[in-house]
C-alpha positions, -999 to +999 in steps of 0.1 A: +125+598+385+123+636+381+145+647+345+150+683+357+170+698+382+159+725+406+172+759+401+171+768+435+194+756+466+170+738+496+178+752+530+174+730+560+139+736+572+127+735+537+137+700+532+099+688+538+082+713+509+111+703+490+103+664+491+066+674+486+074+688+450+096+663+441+072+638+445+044+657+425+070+662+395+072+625+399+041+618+399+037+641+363+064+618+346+051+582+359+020+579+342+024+544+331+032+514+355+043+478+343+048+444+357+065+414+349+041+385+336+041+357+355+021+321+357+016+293+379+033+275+361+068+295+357+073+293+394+098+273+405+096+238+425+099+257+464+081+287+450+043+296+450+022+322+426+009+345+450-024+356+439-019+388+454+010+404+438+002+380+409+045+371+409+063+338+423+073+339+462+097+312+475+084+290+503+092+288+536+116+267+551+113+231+548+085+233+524+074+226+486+052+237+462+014+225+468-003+207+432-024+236+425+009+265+430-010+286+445+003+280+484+031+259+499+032+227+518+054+207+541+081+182+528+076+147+535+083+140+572+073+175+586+044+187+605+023+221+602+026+246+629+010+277+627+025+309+643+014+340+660+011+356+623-013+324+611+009+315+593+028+279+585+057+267+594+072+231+595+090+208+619+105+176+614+087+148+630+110+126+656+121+096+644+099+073+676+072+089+652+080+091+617+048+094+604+024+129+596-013+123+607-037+127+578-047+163+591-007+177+584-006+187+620+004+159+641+031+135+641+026+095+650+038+059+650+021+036+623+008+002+627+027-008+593+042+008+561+044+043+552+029+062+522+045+086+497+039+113+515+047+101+545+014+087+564+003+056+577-011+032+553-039+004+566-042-028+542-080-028+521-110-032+542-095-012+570-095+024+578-070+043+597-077+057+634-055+085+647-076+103+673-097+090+701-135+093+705-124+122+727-103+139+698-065+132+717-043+122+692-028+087+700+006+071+705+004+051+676-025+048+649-046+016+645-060+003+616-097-012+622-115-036+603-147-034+582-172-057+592-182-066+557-202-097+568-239-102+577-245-084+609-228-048+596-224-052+557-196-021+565-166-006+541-142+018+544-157+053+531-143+071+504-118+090+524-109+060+542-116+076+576-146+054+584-166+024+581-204+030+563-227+005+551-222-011+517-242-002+483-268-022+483-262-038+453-237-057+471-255-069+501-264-107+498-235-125+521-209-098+521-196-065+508-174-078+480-183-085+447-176-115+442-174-138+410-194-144+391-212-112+401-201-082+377-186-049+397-194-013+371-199+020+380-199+008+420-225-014+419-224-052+423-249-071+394-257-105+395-242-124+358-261-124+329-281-091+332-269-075+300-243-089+280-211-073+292-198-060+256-220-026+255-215-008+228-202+027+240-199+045+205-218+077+195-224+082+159-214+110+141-234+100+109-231+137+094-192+132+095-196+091+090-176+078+118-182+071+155-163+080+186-159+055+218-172+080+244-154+076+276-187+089+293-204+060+279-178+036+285-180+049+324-214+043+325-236+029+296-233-004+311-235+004+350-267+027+341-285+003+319-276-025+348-289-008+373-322+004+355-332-030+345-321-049+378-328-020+410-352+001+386-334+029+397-346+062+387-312+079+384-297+051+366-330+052+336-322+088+332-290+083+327-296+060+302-322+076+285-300+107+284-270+085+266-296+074+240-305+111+231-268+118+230-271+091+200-297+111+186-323+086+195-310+062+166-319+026+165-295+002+145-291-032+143-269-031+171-287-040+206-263-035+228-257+006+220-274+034+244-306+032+225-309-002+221-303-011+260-330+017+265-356-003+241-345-041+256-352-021+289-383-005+275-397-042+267-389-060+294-413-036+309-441-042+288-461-058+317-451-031+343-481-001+343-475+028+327-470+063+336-496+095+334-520+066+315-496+069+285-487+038+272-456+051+256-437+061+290-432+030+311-430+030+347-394+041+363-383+049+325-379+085+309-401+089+281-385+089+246-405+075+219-442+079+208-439+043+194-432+030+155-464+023+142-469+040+103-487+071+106-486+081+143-473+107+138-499+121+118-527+107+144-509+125+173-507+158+155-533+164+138-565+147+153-575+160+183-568+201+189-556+215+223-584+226+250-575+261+246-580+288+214-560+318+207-571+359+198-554+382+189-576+409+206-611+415+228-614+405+258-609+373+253-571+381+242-550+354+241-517+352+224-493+342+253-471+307+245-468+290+277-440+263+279-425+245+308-395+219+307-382+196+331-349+198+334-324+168+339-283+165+340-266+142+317-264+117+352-299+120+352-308+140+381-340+161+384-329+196+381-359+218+383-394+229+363-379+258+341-399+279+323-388+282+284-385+317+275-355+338+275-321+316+266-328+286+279-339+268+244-323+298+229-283+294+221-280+329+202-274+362+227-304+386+225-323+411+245-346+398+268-377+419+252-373+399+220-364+368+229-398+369+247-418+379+215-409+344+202-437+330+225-463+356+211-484+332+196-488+346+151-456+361+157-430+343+132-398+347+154-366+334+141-334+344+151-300+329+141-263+338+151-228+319+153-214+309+183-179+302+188-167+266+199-142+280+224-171+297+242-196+268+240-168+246+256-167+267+282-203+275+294-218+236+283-191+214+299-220+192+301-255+186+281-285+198+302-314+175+289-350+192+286-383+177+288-405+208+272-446+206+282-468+233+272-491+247+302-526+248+296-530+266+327-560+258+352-558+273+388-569+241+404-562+211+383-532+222+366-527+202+330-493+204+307-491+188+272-463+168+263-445+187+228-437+159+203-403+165+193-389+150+157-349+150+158-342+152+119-308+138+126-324+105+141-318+071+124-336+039+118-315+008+105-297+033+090-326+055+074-333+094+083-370+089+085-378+117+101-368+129+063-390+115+048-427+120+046-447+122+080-465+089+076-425+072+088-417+097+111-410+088+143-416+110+170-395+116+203-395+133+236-363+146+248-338+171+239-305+189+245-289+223+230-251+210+230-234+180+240-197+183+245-196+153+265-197+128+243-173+131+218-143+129+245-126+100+236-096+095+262-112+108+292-139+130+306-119+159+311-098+153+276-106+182+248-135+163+227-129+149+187-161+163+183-193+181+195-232+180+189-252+217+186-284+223+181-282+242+147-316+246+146-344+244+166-381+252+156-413+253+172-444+246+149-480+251+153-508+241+128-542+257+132-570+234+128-589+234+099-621+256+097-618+272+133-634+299+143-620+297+181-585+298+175-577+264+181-550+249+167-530+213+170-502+201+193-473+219+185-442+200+171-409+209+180-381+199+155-345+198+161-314+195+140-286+187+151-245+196+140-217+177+144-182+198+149-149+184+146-126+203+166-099+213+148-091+251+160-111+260+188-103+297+190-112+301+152-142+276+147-183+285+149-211+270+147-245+283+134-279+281+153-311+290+145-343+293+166-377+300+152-413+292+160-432+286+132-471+288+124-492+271+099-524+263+080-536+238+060-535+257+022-547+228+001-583+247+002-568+285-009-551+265-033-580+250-046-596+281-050-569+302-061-563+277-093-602+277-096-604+316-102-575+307-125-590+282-144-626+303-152-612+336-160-582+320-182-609+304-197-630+340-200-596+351-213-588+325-243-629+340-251-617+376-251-586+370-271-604+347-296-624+376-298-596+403-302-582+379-330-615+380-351-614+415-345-578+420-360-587+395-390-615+417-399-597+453-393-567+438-419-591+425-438-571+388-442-601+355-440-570+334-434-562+313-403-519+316-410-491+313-383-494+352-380-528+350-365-518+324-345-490+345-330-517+375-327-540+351-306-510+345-283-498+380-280-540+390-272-535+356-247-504+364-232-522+401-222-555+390-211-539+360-184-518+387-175-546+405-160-560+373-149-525+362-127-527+398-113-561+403-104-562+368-088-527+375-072-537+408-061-572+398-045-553+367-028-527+391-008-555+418-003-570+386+014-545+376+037-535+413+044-574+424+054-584+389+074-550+382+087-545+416+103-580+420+116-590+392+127-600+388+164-602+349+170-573+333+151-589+319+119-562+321+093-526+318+091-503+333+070-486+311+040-453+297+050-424+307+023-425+275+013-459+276+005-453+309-009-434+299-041-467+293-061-478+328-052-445+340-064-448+317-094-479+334-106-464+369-097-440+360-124-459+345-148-483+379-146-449+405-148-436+383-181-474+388-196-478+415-195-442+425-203-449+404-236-485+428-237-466+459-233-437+458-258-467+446-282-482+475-279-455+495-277-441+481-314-476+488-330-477+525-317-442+529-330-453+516-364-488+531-366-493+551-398-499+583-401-512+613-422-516+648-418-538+661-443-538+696-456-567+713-465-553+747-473-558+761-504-539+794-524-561+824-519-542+845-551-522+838-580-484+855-581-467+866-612-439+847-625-419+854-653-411+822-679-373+820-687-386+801-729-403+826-736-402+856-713-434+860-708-456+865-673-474+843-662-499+838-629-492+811-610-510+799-576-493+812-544-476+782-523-494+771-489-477+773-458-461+741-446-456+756-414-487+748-399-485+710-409-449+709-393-465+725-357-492+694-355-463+672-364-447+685-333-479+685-313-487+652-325-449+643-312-452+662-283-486+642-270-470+603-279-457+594-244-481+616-222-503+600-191-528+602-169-503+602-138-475+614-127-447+589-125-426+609-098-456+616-082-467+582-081-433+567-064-425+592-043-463+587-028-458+551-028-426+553-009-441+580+018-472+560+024-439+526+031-416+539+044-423+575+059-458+563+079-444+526+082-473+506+058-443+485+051-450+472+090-485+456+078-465+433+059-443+414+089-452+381+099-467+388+132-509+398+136-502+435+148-515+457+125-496+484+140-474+515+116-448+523+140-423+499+154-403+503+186-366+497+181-361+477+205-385+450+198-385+418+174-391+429+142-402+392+124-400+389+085-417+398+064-448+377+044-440+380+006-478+373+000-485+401+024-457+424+010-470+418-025-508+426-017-499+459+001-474+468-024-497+465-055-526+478-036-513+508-024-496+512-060-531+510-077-549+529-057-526+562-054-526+551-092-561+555-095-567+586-077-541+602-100-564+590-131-596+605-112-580+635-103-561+639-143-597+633-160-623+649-136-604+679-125-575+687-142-587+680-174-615+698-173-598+730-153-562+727-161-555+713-196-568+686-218-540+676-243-561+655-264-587+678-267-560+704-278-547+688-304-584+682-316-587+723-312-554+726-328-558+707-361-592+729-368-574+760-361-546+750-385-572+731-413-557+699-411-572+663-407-550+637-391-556+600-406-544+575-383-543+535-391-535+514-362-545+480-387-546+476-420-580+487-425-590+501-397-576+531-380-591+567-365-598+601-383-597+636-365-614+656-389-597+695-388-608+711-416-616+750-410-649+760-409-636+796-421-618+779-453-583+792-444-557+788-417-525+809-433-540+845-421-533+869-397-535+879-361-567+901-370-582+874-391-576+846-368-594+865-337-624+873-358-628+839-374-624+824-333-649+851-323-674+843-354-674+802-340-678+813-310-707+836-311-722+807-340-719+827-369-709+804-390-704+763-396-698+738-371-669+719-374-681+679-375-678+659-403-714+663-416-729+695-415-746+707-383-726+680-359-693+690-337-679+651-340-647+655-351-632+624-341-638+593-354-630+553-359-624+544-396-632+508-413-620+513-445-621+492-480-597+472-493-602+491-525-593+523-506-561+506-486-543+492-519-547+527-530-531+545-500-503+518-506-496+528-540-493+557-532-465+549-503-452+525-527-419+543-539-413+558-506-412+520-494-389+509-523-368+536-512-367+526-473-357+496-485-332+474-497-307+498-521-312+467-549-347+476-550-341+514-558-344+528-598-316+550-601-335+568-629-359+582-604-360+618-593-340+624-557-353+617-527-365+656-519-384+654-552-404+622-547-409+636-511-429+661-522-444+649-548-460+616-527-471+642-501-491+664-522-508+633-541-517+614-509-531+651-496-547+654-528-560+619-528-571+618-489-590+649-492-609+636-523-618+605-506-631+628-476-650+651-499-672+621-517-648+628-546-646+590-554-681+569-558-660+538-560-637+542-522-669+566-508-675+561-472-709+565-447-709+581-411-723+563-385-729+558-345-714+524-334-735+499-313-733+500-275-722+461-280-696+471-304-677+493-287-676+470-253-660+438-274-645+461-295-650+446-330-675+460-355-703+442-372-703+454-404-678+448-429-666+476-452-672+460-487-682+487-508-683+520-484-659+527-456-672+534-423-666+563-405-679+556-366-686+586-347-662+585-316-665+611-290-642+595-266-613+602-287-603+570-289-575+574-312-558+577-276-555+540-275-522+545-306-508+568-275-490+562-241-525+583-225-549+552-242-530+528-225-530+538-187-546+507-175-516+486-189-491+511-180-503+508-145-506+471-143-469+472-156-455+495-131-471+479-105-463+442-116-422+461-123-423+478-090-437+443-067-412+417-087-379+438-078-392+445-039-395+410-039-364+398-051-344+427-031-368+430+000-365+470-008-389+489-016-363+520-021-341+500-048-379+492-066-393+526-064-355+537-080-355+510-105-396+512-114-381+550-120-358+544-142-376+520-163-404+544-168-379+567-184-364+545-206-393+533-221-403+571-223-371+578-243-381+545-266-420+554-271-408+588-282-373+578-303-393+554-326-425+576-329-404+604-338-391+578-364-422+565-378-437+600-377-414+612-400-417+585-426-452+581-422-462+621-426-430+634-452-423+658-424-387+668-426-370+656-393-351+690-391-384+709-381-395+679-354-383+699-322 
């Protein structure tokens, strides 16, 4: 094997070293060994596989190939002798005796014929004798006959060795079964048991056709014969077993598995029953809890278990106990198993969490797909499970029979255990997979089809009311898959087991619709109210479509906060009682019940979506004035080009100081009172960092931190929403307590800034959110001018501060600044005249007088008569649009409408709170938040993630951002003349 040669010449006496290193060089080189492949099956007729060597080895002399290949047997006419080495060899057997004794080792004369193989063959009812009582072999073999008569009732055993007493289905006069007595399965029946035509189909309703089992052709008939005539036990498990193989179907055909099991069943109406219930007859397995409508209901839901579950104390209880009686499909007692780990469980998990699925409040479901090849394999044959649940009791043990409903079973053709519970019809038994059945040609054929328990689910229901913990009989419901085997290395199958818990919600329900009903009652009040409120402030008496579409736009706000604030109490409910409750008192919604919960989530998102772009559009469209109070201190020489003479004119005001409120005013539209990256990443640390999210799974375990290796259930989108929204609102909150108590008061207060800012500069801002009705920050100076110096400006800030001169309110002597304006319809039209031209010239070019001065022109020329008029109408200067200043009502300002209508006077309303907020993002938190929240909550639970909503709440926030401050740039700049060139 070596690929070099040595460079050296090997003496004698170093031959050994010399073989030593070729080896190892060998050794370096061969690092990979290979065989040829060979099976069973490629061995030739005199050759054997030899497990050993795993190739084929001839035989020895004289000898063949055995049936299984895997050793080698004498031809016909030779005996075994075994050698010094143990093993075989073969001789021919002399032709006085030509025959082989049944043990290979001897040779013999026969009493007649020879077999096949070369043995003696004894005619039926005999058996063959070779040996003495003393073990000698004999001369020549005798074949003795079976006393099959009265005094032995004997026939040859199986291996036709011995005689052994008949079955005793055969004993009356002989062993035989004679005519008319029918023979099946091995036993002898007497005519006109059952009718001989049985019915050995299974039913594959889900792929609508049927398969002649050959297991039921074996034995349907020889089972139920046996169970009805010898009430033999075997024989009625059997039976029962082939009818759960059917799925415990009845049809109009009697003579099937089920329907033998129910002509059984009757025949034994007057034989006791078992356990004193009347349902399982004596000898019979029990199946069927009976037909009569609305059993079902009566056996699980009237009378509770004797024992109560808690979740903790001392008194903690929360283990599932279930036990099942196991049986093979020939209906043989197995064993008491107890269910836990895999055995109701097809899907491969760790033992730690298949056990959390008997943790009672723990919503376990776990599903996987299995592949057919594999199920073929490890279920060659349906185990069938009787499943009780132990009460316990040291003494005087006590199990409860679990009701089981097959969804898959059949009545006269009917699924009723689809339909509502009053038809369903409740069973006992069950199986996981059934790969027996669908073999068609024989036992051992490859099945047409098989049967897997796709999903089974445990279900408890709490009782009503309790206070203890107590809940109903649990149901366990099966569903059941039928495979047509097509490619058995490429097919699965999927399967699903979960234990399910639930409580009657027709009361929550009641009362969740209740809250409903009042406050969307209290709501159509309040928004009936707004709508007044908004007819008066536009001044319009009319009842048109537009006020109908304002109601509904109020409406679709206030049931907004309605949907949420019941939504969000009803998951703070289940999340607080659920997770802390000792004795089990509540149980989580199921996700089916959940879709109402979810229903109302949605309707309160799309409210007060509808709420919020309201709002949004009438801050983008509010108008606005920024009036000018400045006035020339000296008059400038200018020269007149007619005449050429001087002449003095007054010296321009500075429009620099109306542009910087215009940018302060700009600068202020989309501020809040949180911090939206603050507020997410907060949200997703309390989640996802300290594990809140884990309050939300479906178990009772109020616990943050998970191990990995345990069952992690899913998670409650009632109990997801609740902690989402709360935890949303309240870091929410804090933000707004800590942005108004402390940081506005220590940090900055931008609204009180910009009321600072406009006295400084000697400007008033005029906002009007309605028609009539609007807010006025008063800024004129209390030192007459703004346009000064550096010097100036510090003494005039150090005369207001040391009160040396005016105050700057309104009226003289008051520091209110800020107030809420009900103006006249005399003074409105006005304003509108005013803004008419600049609105011809917004709009449509048909509409525009091409004689009129350019755009720059009429500009400037509206903006110094709307200053002019504006501050007139704030200095008394017109008795017919005059106005009074006074203190709103404590009752006004919570409804939010005023009493008095501005008929002859407008109404300035003292307003402290600076409530011209409410035309900014800053007056709006409260529907901010409930957006974001209501954003934030719909997305987590659509996606399950509260990363992606966090991301997504995130970038909606900016958007919206970007739009609040785009189209109030806009609207300030046609609402105030402000060129958009100095808007930074």
């Amino acid at each position: 094997m070596a690929t070099g040669t040595l460079p050296f010449v090997v003496s004698r006496h170093k031959v050994p070293l010399t073989c030593f290193l070729l080896m190892c060089v060998d050794l370096l080189h061969c690092q990979q060994f290979t065989i040829p492949f060979k099976a069973p099956s490629d061995c030739g007729a005199e050759e054997y596989f030899d497990i050993s060597s795993l190739s084929c080895v001839r035989c020895g002399q004289n000898q063949l190939r055995s049936t299984t290949g895997l050793t080698c047997i004498c031809k016909t006419g030779y005996r075994s002798i075994i050698t010094e080495k143990a093993s075989i060899s073969c001789e021919q057997c002399p032709s006085d005796k030509p025959a082989v004794t049944t043990d290979g080792f001897g040779c013999i004369r026969c009493p007649g014929s020879l077999s096949d193989e070369g043995k003696c063959l004894c005619p039926p009812s005999n058996v063959l004798v070779e040996r003495n009582i003393s073990g000698n072999l004999l001369e020549e073999a005798r074949c003795e006959t079976c006393n099959g008569n009265i005094s032995a009732f004997s026939v040859p055993s199986s291996s036709g060795d011995r005689c052994e007493r008949c079955q005793a289905s055969f004993i009356n006069t002989s062993c035989m079964c004679n005519p008319p007595n029918v023979l099946a399965g091995g036993l002898c029946f007497p005519p006109g048991t059952l009718p001989t035509n049985v019915n050995p189909g299974v039913s594959y309703s889900q792929l609508k056709f049927s398969v002649q089992s050959a297991w039921f052709v074996k034995n349907l008939y020889s089972s139920s014969a046996a169970c009805l005539v010898f009430s033999n036990l075997t024989a009625c498990q059997a039976l029962g077993n082939m009818c759960v193989m059917n799925m415990h179907s009845f049809s109009g055909v009697s003579n099937d598995a089920c329907g033998l099991f129910n002509s059984i069943f009757r025949a034994r109406a007057a034989v006791s029953s078992t356990q004193d219930i009347s349902y399982w007859r004596a000898n019979l397995p029990w199946l069927y809890y009976g037909d009569e409508p609305g059993l079902a209901s009566r056996v699980l839901q009237t009378d509770p278990i004797p024992i109560g579950f808690s979740f903790r104390g001392r008194n903690k209880n929360t283990d599932i106990k279930l036990l099942a009686a196991v049986y093979n499909v020939r209906g043989e007692f197995l064993r008491w198993e107890q269910i836990g780990g895999d055995n109701l469980q097809l899907c491969p998990e760790t033992a730690t969490k298949q056990a959390a699925a008997y943790s009672f409040g723990t919503a376990y479901k776990e599903s996987c797909d299995l592949s057919v090849a594999e199920l073929l394999v490890t279920h060659p044959e349906p185990l069938f499970y009787d499943v009780f649940m132990d009460l316990g009791g040291e003494e005087d043990r006590k199990l409860l029979p679990l009701p089981t409903l097959v969804y898959n079973q059949q009545y006269n053709g009917r699924f009723i255990n689809q339909e509502s519970m009053k038809n369903w019809y409740l069973s006992r038994r069950m199986f996981l997979v059934d790969t027996l059945g669908g073999r068609e040609k024989s036992v051992s054929s490859q099945p047409k089809v098989i049967r897997v328990a796709s999903s089974v689910k445990i279900k408890f229901q709490l009782v009503p009311r309790t206070l203890e913990g107590q809940v109903f009989p649990p149901l366990m419901i099966v569903t059941y898959t039928d495979v047509p085997i097509t490619d058995v290395n490429t097919q699965t199958v999927s399967t699903t087991f979960s234990m399910e818990y639930e409580m009657d919600q027709s009361e929550a329900r009641v009362k969740t619709d209740t809250a409903l009903g009042v406050l969307g009652g209290v709501a159509v009040l309040y928004s009936l109210l707004k709508t007044v409120s908004w007819k008066r402030r536009i001044a319009s008496p009319l009842i048109d479509a537009g006020t109908m579409l304002k109601f509904l736009l109020f409406y679709a706000g206030d049931l907004a906060n309605v949907f949420f604030a019941v939504t969000v109490g009803t998951g703070l409910y289940w999340l607080i009682f659920y997770k802390a409750q000792q004795f089990v008192s509540v149980l989580l919604p199921l996700p089916a019940q959940e879709e109402k919960f979810v229903t109302y989530i949605g309707c309160a998102f799309t409210l007060k979506a509808v709420q919020f772009l309201h709002k949004l559009m009438l801050q983008v469209s509010v108008d606005v004035f920024l009036i000018d109070w400045e006035r020339p201190r000296s008059k400038a020489n200018r020269t007149v080009q007619a005449t050429g003479e001087p002449k003095r004119d007054p010296s321009p005001v500075s429009i620099w100081r109306t542009y910087f409120v215009a940018n302060e005013w700009n600068e202020i539209q989309a501020i809040r009172k949180i911090s939206p990256t603050f507020q997410i990443m907060a949200v997703l640390f309390f989640l996802e960092v300290l594990g809140f999210s884990n309050l939300a799974l479906r178990d009772p375990w109020p616990t943050l931190v998970r191990s990995s290796q345990a069952y992690t259930p899913s998670y409650s989108l009632t109990l997801r929403y609740g902690l989402a929204a709360t935890l949303w609102l309240c870091i929410g909150l804090l933000q707004v307590i800590f942005f108004t108590v402390f940081y506005e008061h220590f940090v900055e207060d931008k609204i009180r800034q910009f009321v600072d800012l406009c006295s400084i500069s000697n400007i008033s801002v005029l906002l009007l959110s309605q028609r009539c009705f609007g807010y006025y920050i008063h800024g004129r100076s209390v030192h007459g001018h703004a346009d000064t110096n550096m010097e100036e400006m510090n003494n005039n800030l150090k005369r207001e501060a040391e009160s040396l001169c005016g105050q700057r309110g309104l009226l003289p002597n008051t520091d209110v600044q800020t107030f809420q304006v009900s103006l006249t319809n005399r003074l409105r039209s006005q304003y509108d005249r005013i803004r008419e031209p600049l609105s011809r010239r917004n709009g449509p070019s048909r509409l525009i007088d091409a004689s009129t001065a350019n755009p720059f022109e009429q500009n400037t020329r509206a903006y110094h008569t709307m200053n002019h008029f504006l501050g007139s109408i704030i200095d008394h200067a017109h008795p017919d649009m005059d106005y009074i200043v006074k203190d709103k009502l404590m009752f006004e300002r919570v409804i939010g409408m005023e009493f008095l209508e501005p008929s002859e006077k407008s109404i300035f309303y003292n307003d402290e709170a600076h409530s011209f907020s409410d035309v900014l993002f800053y007056g709006n938190e409260a529907t901010l938040l409930i957006f974001d929240t209501l954003f934030f909550c719909v997305v987590d639970l659509g996606s399950q993630s509260f990363v992606l909503a966090a991301v997504l709440t995130y970038v909606q926030q900016m958007i919206f951002r970007l739009i609040r401050n785009f189209f109030g740039r806009k609207n300030l700049i046609n609402k105030t003349l402000v060129d958009e060139r100095f808007l930074i």
